[in-house]
N, C-alpha and C positions, 0 to 999 in steps of 0.2 A: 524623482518621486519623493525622496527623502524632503526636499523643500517645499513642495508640496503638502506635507503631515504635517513638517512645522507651520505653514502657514495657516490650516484648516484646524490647529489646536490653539490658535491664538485669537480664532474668529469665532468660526463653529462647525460640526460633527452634524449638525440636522442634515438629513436629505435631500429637503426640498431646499434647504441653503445651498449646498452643495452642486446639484443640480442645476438651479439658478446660473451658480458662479460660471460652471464648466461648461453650459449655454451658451451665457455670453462672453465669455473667450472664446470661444471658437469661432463664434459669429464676429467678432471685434476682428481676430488675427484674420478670419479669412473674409474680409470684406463681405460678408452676406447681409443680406435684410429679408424679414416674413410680412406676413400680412397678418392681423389680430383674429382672423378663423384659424392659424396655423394651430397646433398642439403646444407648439414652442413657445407662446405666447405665453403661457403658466409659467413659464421660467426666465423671466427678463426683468425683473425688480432689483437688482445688484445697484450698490450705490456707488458710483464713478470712481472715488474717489479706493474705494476695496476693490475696485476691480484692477484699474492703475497699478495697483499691489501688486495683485495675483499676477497679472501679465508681466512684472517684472520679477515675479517669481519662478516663470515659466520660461527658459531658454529655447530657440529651434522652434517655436511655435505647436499648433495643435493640430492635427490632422486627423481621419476618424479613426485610425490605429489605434494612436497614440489615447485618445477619449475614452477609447474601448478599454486598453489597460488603464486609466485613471478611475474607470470606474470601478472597475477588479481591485484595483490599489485601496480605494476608500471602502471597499465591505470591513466591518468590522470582524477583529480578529476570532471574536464569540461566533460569529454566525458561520465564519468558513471554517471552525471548527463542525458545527453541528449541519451544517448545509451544504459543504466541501464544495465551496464557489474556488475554481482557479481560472485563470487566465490563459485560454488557447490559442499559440501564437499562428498567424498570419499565413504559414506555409504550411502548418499542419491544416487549418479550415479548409484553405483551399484542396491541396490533394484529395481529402476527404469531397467535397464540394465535386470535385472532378471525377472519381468517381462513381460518385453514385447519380452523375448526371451529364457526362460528359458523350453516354452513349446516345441520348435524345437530340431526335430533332428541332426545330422550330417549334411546328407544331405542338408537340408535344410537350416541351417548355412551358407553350403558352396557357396549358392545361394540369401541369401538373402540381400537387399536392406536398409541401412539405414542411414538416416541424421539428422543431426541437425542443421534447418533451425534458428539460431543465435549462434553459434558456439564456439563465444567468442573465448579464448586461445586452445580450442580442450578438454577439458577435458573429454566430455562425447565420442567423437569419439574414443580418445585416449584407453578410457574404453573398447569400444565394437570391437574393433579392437584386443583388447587382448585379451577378451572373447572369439571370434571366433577361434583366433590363438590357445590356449589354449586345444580347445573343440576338431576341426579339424581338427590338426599341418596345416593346410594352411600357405603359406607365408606370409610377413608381405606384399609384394610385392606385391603379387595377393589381397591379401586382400583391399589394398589400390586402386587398379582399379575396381575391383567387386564388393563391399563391403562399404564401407563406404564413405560417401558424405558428404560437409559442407558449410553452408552460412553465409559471415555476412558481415553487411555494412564498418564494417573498414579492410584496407586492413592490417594493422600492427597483427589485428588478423587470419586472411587468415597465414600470414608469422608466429605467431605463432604457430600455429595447425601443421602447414607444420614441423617447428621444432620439436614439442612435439611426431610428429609420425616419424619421421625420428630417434628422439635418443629412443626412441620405441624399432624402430626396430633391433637399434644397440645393443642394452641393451639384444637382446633378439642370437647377431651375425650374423644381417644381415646389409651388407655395402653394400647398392646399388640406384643407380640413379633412386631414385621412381618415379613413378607418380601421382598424387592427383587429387580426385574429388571434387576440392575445388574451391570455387568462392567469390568475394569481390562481391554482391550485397545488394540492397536494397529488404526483401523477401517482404516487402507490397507490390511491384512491381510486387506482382505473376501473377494478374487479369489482367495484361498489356499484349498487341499480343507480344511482344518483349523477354517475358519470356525463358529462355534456358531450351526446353523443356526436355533434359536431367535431369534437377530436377525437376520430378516431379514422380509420379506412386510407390512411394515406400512402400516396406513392413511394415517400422519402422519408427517412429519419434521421438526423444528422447530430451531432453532437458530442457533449462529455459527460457523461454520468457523473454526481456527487461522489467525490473524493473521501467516503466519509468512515472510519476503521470503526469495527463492531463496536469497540469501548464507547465509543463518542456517540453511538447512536441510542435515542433515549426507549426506551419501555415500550411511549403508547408507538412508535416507529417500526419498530420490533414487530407488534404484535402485525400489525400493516404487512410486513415484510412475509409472515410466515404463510402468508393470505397465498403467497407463489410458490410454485412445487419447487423450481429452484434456489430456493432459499432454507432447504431444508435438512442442508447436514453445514456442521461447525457452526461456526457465530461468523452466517453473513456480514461483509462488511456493505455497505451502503450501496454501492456501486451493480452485487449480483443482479436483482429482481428486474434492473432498468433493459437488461435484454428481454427476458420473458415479456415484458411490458408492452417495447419497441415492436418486438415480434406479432406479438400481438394484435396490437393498435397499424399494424401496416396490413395494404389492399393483399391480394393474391397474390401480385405478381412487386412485389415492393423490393426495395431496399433499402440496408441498415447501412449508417457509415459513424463509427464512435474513434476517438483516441478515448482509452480507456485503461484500466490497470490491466498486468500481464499475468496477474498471480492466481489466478481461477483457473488459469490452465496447469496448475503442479497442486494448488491448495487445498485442504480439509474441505471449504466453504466454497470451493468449488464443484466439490465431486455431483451434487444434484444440477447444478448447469451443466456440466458434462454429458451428465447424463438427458440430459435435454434435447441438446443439440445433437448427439448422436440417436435415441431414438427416435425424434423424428426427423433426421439424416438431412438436417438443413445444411445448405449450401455455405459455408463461410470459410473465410480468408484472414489470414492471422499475420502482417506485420508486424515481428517483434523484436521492440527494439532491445530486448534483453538489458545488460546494464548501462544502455547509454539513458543518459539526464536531459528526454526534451524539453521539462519541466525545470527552468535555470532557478537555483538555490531551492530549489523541492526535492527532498530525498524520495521520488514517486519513480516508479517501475513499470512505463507503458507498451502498449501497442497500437497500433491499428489496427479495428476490425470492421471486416465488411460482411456483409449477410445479406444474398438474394432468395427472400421467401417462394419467390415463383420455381424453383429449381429443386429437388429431392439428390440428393449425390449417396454415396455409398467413401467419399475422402474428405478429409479437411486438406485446406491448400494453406500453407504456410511458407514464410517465408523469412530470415534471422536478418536482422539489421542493426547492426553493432554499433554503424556510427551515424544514424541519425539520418541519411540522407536522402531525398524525397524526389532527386532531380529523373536518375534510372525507371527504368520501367522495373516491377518486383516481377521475381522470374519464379513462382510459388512451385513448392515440392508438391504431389499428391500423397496424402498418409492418409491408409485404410482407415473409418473407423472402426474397424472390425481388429485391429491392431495395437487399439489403444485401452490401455484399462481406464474406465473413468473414476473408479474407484481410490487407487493407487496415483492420477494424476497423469496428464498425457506425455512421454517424452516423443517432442516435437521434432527438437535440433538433433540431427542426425540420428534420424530415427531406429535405419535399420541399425545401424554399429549399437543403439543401447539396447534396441533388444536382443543382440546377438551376448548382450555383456548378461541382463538381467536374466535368461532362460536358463545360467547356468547356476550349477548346484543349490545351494540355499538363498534366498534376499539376506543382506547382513541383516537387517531389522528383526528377521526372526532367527535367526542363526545364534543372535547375542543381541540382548537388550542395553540399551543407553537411557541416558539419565541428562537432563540438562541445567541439572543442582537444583538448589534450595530456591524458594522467594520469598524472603522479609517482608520484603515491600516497603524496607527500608534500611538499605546495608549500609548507608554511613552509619547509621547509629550503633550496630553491633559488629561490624566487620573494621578491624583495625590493625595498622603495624605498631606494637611497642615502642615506643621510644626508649623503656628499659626495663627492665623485670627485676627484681629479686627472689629469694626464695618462693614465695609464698602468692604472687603478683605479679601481671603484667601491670603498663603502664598506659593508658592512652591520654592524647591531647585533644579536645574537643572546644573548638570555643575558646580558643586560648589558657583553656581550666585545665588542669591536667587530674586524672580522676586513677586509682587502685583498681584493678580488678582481679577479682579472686582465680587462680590458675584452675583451678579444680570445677567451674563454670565454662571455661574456654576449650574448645575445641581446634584442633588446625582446617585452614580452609582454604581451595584457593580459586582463580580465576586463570582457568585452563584458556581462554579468549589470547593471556598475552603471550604464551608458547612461539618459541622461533628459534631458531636453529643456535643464535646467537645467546638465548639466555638460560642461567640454571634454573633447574626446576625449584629447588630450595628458595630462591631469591623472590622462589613468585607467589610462596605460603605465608598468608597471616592467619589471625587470630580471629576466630568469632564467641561471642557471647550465645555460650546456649543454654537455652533455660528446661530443657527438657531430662527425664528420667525415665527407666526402663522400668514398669510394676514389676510383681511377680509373675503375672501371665505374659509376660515380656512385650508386652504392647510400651509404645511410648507415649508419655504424658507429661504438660504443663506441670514443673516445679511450681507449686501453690506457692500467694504471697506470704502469708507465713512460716512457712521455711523458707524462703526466699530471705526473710528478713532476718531467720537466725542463723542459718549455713553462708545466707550471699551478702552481707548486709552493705559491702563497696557498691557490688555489679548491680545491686538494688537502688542505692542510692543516685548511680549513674544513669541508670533506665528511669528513675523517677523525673529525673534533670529533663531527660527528653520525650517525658509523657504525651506531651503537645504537638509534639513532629509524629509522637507514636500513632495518636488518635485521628490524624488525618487522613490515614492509610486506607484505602478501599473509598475514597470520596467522603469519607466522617462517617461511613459503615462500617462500626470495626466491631457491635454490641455483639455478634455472634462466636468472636474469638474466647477461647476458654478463661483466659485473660488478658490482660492492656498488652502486656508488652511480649505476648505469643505471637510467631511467625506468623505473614498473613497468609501463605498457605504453607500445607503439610508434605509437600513434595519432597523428597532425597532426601529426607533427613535421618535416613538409614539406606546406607547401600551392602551389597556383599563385600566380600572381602581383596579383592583384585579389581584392580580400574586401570582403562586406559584413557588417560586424557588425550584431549586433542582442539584445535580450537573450534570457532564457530564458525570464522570467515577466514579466507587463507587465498592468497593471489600466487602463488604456487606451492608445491608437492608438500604434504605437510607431514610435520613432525609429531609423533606420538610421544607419551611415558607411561610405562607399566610400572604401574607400584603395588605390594602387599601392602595395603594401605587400611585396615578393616575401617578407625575413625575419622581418617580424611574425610571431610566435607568438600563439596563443589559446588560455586557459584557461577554463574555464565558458561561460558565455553559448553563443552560435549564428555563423556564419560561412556564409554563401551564397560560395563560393570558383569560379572561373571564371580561364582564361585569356582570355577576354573580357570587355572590359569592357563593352560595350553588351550584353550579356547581364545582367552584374548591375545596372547604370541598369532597364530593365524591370523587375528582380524588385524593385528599390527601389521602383519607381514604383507598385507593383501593391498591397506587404504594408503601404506607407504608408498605404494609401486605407483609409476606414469601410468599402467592402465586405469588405476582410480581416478585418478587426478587428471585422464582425460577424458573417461567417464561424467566426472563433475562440470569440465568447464563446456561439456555439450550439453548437458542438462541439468544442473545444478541454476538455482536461483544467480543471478548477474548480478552486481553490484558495481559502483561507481570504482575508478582507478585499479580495474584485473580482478575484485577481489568476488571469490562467489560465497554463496554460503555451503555450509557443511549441517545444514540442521535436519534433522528427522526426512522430513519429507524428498529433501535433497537425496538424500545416500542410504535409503533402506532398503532400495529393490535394489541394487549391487551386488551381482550375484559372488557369493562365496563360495568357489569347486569342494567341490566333497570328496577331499583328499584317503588316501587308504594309509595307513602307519605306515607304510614305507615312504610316501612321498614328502609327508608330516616331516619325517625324521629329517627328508633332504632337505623342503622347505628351512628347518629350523638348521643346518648348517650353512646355507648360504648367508653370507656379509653382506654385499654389497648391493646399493641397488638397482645395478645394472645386469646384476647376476640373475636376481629375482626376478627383474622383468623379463629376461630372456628364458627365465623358466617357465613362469605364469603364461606368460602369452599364447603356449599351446593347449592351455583350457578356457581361452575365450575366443579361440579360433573355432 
């Protein structure tokens, strides 16, 4: 692939070049020829001598796989930002492919209806169009009018799909002037009168929803998006609405089949699809591959999900799938929805053991509030290790410059994230710059530039140095900050006086620090903060033990090589027992942690 960009940045980036190129290679390597009614016939102007090139650019030859991901390869990295095009490999389409069609007959095949309402390069149409053919012998021809449907907002993928099934067809010896049930639209536009009622009533749904996180998605998209009931708690990422959508847009008796993100079933921006799909108690199935990567070099966190409209249930069926593999038949749990908070996020993976954990005594989340530090929104600038201090000064190096900063500005801060068993806590404390003062009504407030310049005039002059890194912050929205070089938000910048850190992510039993810390700051990692400290000695005592830790690794968010997360949403139902002073007392003389867990375990039994 990488030879590939080189070669296409030393020619050209156009489309219809592109296109062109990747036509006829395929047509060259695999001996094919069309006839000038074909579609393909738009794309064979390449000049011999560039194409020569390209094919000895191209090792192993071109197959329609391989075309499929070249085309994925060439989106531009802007658009699969704001459009969240990826690439779905070959065994996921098909599994997906197979279910949601592998129960029909003939017949039925030869009738049935199906699209994929974001389309991308055609790969999954591509799929079920050969499926049908295959099962059938139907035409590629007929198939392509009766049969398969596709939408997506860019029209370069509309022109690929068209491609992908035209050499299809050829691949298969059919030369002929198709016609496609293809369209360039926006499908959040579905709820609009305007909608082309042609897409809509269908049997099947197949696909991958836009990859696309709330930040990246723009305003007028947003507004689109909130058009869906489920899209109406947290900041929807891209992905929520295309169920409501799917749902939708399919007949009575349809079905959905998506590889999609996994994080609606735990997240904020979840909790209104939750609530979705349990009140009106749709039928759906949840392969989840928790922290395995079917997405190679994509830090993305999927499942597979299927959804039979024609079926009312009172369970969701789910099923954990660690390590990716597609070959077994999934053997799915039944979980009540009557079981599941949608509010709170559902835990899935061994359901009954977390509810037996979360019903006891308090949720840690409300037992004792956390903190997950500050946000600059730009901590090189002000977060640093000394190189040396003297009285009056630390020192930092930025830029090879080495810059004074006034002690009496600097606060201690740290990043509770790199905690582990092996390292001191001291070693993991730097310095941050802060610009903040407490009035007399004890609110805190931006140090003005002019005391800034006669109290701070170093820590002023170094923050002037990096005005330009500063005003970038929030997208070059930064006018509503009190001033330039104020945190870009107001979070942690005062906690109580006791903390216990801990990290964020942790691949096993993790390690705490309790500190009387009143002006500790915290960036990253996690912070259990209380003006009590025998409040946070118990949550110590509690997220130490193996019952935590195997509380998390059943339903805590998965991550790549063991590790899960520990963030809010992870570990706030956790139930803390509501111990009486006497047990407190024993709690707090047991050492070890095997002592602990042998004592805990008969309040979560």
């Amino acid at each position: 692939m990488t030879n590939v960009f080189r070669f296409l940045k030393q020619t050209s980036a156009e489309v219809s070049y592109i296109n062109s190129l990747f036509v006829s290679a395929f047509i060259k390597l695999n001996g094919l020829t069309f006839c000038e009614k074909n579609y393909l016939s738009h794309y064979k102007d390449i000049d011999n001598k560039i194409l020569e090139s390209f094919l000895n650019t191209v090792s192993g030859g071109i197959d329609l796989e391989r075309l499929v991901r070249l085309f994925e390869f060439v989106i531009s990295p802007s658009d699969k930002i704001v459009n969240g095009a990826i690439y779905t490999p070959k065994d996921i389409r098909s599994t997906i492919i197979y279910h949601c069609l592998g129960n029909l007959n003939n017949e039925q095949l030869r009738h049935v209806r199906v699209c994929d309402i974001a389309c991308g390069c055609g790969g999954f149409l591509m799929d079920v169009a050969e499926y049908i053919h295959i099962k059938t012998q139907k035409s590629f021809k007929d198939i392509f009018q009766e049969n398969i449907y596709g939408i997506d907002i860019q029209n370069y993928a509309v022109e690929r799909t068209k491609i992908l099934l035209s050499l299809l067809a050829l691949s298969y010896g059919e030369d002929e002037d198709f016609g496609f049930n293809l369209i360039q639209a926006d499908t959040l536009d579905f709820c609009s009168n305007n909608w082309n009622q042609e897409f809509t009533s269908f049997d099947v749904i197949v696909g991958n929803p836009p990859y696309v996180c709330s930040r990246n998605v723009s305003q007028e998209t947003k507004q689109k998006m909130l058009k869906y009931e489920v899209s109406q708690s947290g900041h929807p990422d891209l992905y929520i609405p295309f169920f409501q959508i799917a749902y939708e847009m399919l007949a009575d008796e349809g079905k959905l089949g998506y590889i999609t993100m996994n994080s609606f079933i735990r997240s904020v921006n979840g909790r209104s699809l939750r609530q979705y799909f349990s009140s009106n108690k749709i039928d759906v199935r949840i392969v989840d591959f928790r922290g395995y990567q079917i997405f190679k070099k994509k830090s993305t966190y999927t499942c597979l999900f299927f959804l039979d409209k024609g079926n009312y249930t009172e369970d969701i069926k789910y099923v954990s799938n660690d390590n990716g593999c597609l070959e077994q038949p999934f053997v799915f749990s039944l979980i009540p929805y009557a079981l599941l908070d949608n509010r709170k996020g559902w835990s899935l993976n061994d359901n009954s053991e977390a509810q037996r954990i979360e019903i006891v005594g308090t949720p840690i989340g409300k037992y004792c509030s956390y903190r997950h530090g500050i946000a600059t929104l730009s901590n090189k600038t002000y977060i640093f290790k000394p190189v040396f201090e003297d009285l009056n000064y630390y020192y930092l190096v930025n830029d090879g410059i080495e810059y004074p900063i006034e002690k009496q500005i600097c606060r201690d801060i740290v990043n509770s994230n790199k905690l582990n068993s092996e390292i001191n806590f001291d070693a993991i404390i730097e310095k941050i710059i802060y610009p903040y003062y407490r009035n007399q009504d004890g609110k805190l407030c931006v140090i003005g530039e002019e005391r800034m310049l006669k109290e701070f005039p170093y820590a002023y002059k170094y923050l002037l140095s990096q005005q330009k890194t500063l005003n970038k912050r929030d997208k070059g929205h930064t006018r509503s900050y009190p001033t330039w070089y104020a945190y870009g938000r107001t979070q942690s910048l005062q906690m109580p006086r006791y903390k216990l850190f801990f990290p964020k992510f942790s691949n096993s039993s993790i390690r705490c620090v309790l500190l009387d810390a009143p002006e500790l700051l915290l960036y990253n990692g996690i912070a259990f903060v209380n003006d009590s400290k025998e409040k946070l000695q118990i949550v110590q005592k509690v997220i130490e033990s193996d019952i935590f830790w195997k509380y998390i690794t059943k339903n805590g968010k998965p991550y790549s090589s063991g590790y899960y997360s520990l963030s809010g949403v992870d570990i706030k139902n956790f139930g803390v027992p509501n111990f009486t002073e006497e047990e407190k007392m024993h709690l707090f003389s047991l050492k070890t942690r095997e002592e602990i867990d042998e004592w805990l375990i008969k309040f979560y039994e």
